[in-house]
N, C-alpha and C positions, 0 to 999 in steps of 0.2 A: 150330683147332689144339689140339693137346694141350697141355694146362696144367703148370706144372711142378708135380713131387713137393711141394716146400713151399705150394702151396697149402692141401692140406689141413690143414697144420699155421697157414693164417689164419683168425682167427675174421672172421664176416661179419659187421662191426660195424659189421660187418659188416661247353744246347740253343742254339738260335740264336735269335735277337732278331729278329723282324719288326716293319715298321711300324706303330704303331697304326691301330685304324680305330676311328671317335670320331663321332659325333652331331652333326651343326654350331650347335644350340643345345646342347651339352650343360653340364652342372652345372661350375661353378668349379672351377679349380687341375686341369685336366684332366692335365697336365705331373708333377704329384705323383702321380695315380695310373698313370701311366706308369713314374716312376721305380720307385713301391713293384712295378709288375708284374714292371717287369725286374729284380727285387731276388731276386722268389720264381723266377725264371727262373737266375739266376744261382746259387742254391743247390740246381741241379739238377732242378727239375721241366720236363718239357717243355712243355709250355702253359699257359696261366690265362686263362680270361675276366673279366671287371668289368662289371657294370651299375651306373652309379649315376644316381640321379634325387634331383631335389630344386626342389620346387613348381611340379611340372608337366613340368619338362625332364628329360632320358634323355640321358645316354652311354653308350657301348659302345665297349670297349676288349680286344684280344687281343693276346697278347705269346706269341711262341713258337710249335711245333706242331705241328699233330695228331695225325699219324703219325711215330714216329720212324724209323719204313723207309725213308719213303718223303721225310720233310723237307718234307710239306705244310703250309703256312701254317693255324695256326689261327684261324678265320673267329667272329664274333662272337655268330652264331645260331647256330652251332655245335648239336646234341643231346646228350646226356648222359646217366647216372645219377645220378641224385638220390637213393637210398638215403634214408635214414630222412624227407627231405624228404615224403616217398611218408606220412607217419603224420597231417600240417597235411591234406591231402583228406581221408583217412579220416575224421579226427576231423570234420570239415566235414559229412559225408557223415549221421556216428550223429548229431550236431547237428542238421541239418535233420530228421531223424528223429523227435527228441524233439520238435521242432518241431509234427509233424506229428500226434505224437499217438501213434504207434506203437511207441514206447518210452518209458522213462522215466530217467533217468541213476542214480536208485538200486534201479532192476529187478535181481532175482538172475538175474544170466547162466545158472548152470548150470540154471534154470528155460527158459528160452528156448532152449538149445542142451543140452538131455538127453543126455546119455552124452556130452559131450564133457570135455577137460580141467579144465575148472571144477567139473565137479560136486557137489557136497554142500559146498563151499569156502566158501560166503556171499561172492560175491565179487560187485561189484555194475560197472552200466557203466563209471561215472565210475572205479572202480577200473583199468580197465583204458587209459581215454585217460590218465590222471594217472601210470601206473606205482605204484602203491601196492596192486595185488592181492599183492604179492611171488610171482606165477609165476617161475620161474627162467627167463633167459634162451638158447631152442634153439640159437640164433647161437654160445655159448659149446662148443657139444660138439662133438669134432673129429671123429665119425661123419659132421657135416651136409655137408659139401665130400670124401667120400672115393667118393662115384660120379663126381663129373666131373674126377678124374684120368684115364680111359677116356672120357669123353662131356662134353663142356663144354655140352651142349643137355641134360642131364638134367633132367627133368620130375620137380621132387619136389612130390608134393602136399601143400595143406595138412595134410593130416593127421600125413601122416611127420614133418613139422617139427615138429606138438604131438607128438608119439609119441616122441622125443628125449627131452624132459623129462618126460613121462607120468610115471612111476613115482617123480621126486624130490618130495622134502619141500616145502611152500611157504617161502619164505625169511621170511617173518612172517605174522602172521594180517595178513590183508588191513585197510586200513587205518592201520594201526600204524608203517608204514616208506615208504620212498619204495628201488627197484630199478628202474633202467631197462632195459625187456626185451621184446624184440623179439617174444617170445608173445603179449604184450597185442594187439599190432595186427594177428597172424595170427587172435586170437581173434575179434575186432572186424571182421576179412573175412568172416569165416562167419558172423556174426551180421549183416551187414547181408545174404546172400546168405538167411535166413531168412527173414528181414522182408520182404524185396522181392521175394523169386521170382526176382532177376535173379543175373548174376553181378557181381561185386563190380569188377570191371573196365568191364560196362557200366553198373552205376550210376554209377560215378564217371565214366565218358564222360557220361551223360546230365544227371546233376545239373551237374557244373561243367566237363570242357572241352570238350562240345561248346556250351552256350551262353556262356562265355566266351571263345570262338573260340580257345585256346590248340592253337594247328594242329603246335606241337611237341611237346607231350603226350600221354603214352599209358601207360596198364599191361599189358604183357604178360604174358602167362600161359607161355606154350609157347616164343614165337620167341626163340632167344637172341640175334638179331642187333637191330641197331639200324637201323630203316627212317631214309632219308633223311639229310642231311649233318648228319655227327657227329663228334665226334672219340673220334681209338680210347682205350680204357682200357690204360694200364703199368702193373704190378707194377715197382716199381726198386730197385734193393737186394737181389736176391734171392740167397742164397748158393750160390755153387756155377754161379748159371746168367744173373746178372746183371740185365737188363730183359728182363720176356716182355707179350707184346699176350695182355691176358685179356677182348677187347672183347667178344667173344662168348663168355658166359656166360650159363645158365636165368636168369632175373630170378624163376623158381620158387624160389629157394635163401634167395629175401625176401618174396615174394606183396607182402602189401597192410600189411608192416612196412618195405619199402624197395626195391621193383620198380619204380616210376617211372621213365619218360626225359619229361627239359622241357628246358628252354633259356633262359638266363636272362632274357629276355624276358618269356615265360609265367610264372615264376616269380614275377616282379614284379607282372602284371595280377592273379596270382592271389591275392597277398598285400593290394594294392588293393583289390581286391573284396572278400574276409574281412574286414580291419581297419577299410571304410569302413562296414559293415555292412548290404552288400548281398546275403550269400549266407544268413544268420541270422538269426533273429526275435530280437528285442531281449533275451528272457530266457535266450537259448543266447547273443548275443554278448556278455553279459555270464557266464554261464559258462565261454566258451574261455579267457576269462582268471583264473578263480579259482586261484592256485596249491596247490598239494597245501602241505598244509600240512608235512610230512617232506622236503616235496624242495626246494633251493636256485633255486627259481625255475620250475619247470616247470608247466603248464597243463593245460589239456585240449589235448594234440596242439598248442600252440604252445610256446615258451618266453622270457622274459623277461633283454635284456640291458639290463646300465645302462653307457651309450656314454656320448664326451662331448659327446655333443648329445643326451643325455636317452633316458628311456628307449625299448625298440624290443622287438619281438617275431616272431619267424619260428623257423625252425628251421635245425640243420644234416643232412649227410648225408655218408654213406661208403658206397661198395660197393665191392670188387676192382674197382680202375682210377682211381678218381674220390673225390674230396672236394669239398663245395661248404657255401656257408651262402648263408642269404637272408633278411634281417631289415627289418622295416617300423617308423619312429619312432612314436609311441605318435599323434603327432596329424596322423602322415599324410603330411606335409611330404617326408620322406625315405626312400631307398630304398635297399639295397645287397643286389648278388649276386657273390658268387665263387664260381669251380669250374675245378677242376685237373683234368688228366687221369693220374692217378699215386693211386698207393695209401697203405697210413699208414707205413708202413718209411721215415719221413719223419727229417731230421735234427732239433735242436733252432734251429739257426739258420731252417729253413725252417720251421717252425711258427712260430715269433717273426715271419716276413717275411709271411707267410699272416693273420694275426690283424692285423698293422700296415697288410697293404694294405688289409682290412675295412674297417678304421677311418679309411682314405681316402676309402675308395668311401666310405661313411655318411655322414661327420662333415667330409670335408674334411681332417683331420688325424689324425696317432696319437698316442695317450695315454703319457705316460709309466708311467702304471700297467701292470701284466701283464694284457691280457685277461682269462686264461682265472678272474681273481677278479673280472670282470667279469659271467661268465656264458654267454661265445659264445664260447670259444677250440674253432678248428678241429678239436683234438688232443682235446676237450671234448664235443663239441656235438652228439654222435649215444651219447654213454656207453658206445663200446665197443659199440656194434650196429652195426646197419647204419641 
């Protein structure tokens, strides 16, 4: 369908109560994160999923759903947009890399990728998983989203996306600031598409979901639709035209900075695997965690919350439709994923309700402190990208 007018003017940053449906081992105070779901349901979102795990046991909980046309039940495997979620593989992907010996994290990019946007910049890898090359971020220009007011399937290539900010200034010399910017991780697709010969959609098939067997994961390139049971993405709030289904949008409008569909299932095995230090050689999984020294917590392609069950690391995401987070506790123990099917034109009470049921799923309980000076608040957690 045709999208409304106000799309373009969104940067790509990028209902009724159903039953729960719940895990018959699943993690304590299952009742709590039921009430916190029907809490974000009540302040108008249509759906929300929950995964929580804790030493070994998995619930799954959905409240609300999927379609508001149609008043279908949203189901717990549900598929999604994961948006900047999409940047934790990546970073995975040039890790294994350095691993391997085929990169190095303080290699000059614009060396390795000639005549692209880096150029003569001194910008190095790790500049670009950490967000501290200061590229300005393409997500922000409101040229990126003014083809698929006519075509919601528009094929923008990576390049057009560097070609946006092409000709701006760097927002600091590289190294010197911390900018979170959805450039870095388009650059970082083409640079693992050098190194490998492959495409950047099948190397990440090949290195981690086809042998992770994450069977609801995939990066698209071209299809704007979403194979297999999903739920649809709402824009809500929209002026003039109210709720529109933006499920079927190019996941080209993010590539390999926030194109992903998982499900929070996958999401979870996948953060299992990284954090236990099963996809990384010992001297890159101790780099994923080094934080940029200018930014309030962020990593190489992960980022750092302090819960109140201690610290935890995942990421968040936003694309037009969907917001999610998925945060793994630092020793393992615990697990949480949420993901809405609705956009950011989000109230202040339903951010407050979104960050509190986080903090169910995790921890069992919410903090009276404000998330988002925690480091993971929903409204927070992808910096105005995707």
């Amino acid at each position: 369908m045709r999208p409304p007018r106000t799309l373009t003017a969104l940067a790509v940053a990028l209902a009724a109560t159903v039953p729960s449906t719940a895990h018959a081992n699943a993690p304590a105070r299952p009742a709590r994160l039921q009430a916190a779901l029907d809490g974000i349901i009540a302040s108008g979102v249509p759906g929300a999923v929950a995964l929580t795990r804790k030493n070994g046991d998995t619930g799954l909980q959905a409240r609300g759903v999927r379609n508001l046309k149609t008043r279908a039940k949203i189901r717990p495997d549900d598929r999604f947009r994961i948006g900047s979620g999409t940047k934790t593989f990546v970073a995975t992907v040039i890790l294994q890399l350095v691993g391997e010996g085929r990169l190095r994290l303080k290699d000059d990019v614009g060396r390795r990728l000639p005549g692209e946007i880096v150029r003569g910049r001194k910008i190095t890898v790790r500049h670009l998983l950490d967000h501290t090359s200061g590229l300005p971020d393409f997500s922000r220009d409101p040229r990126l989203l003014e083809p698929y007011d006519k075509d919601p399937a528009y094929y923008s290539p990576p390049r057009r996306l560097l070609s946006l900010v092409e000709s701006e200034p760097l927002l600091f010399p590289p190294g010197t600031g911390f900018a979170y910017s959805n450039t870095n991780y388009v650059v970082l697709g083409l640079l693992i598409e050098k190194i490998t010969g492959r495409s950047a959609s099948a190397e990440i098939h090949r290195r981690l979901i086809r042998p992770l067997s994450l069977r609801g994961t995939s990066l698209p390139v071209r299809d704007a639709r979403i194979r297999g049971p999903h739920t649809r993405g709402h824009l809500t709030n929209v002026p003039g035209e109210g709720t529109v289904d933006v499920t079927e949008l190019s996941p080209s409008i993010a590539w390999t900075s926030g194109g992903m569909i998982s499900t929070a299932r996958d999401l979870a095995r996948f953060q299992r695997a990284l954090f236990s230090g099963r996809l990384l050689r010992p001297a890159q999984q101790r780099a994923l965690k080094t934080i940029a020294a200018a930014s309030d917590g962020y990593a190489l392609g992960v980022a750092r919350a302090d819960t109140p069950c201690g610290t935890a690391w995942g990421h968040g995401g936003a694309f037009p439709g969907y917001h999610s987070l998925a945060y793994t506790t630092a020793d393992g123990r615990r697990q949480a994923v949420i993901a809405i099917n609705t956009d950011r034109v989000l109230s202040e009470t339903t951010y407050r309700r979104l960050d509190a049921a986080f903090e169910v799923a995790l921890c069992g309980k919410a903090s009276p402190a404000s998330p988002s000076a925690n480091g993971y608040s929903i409204r927070e957690s992808v910096g105005g990208g995707s």
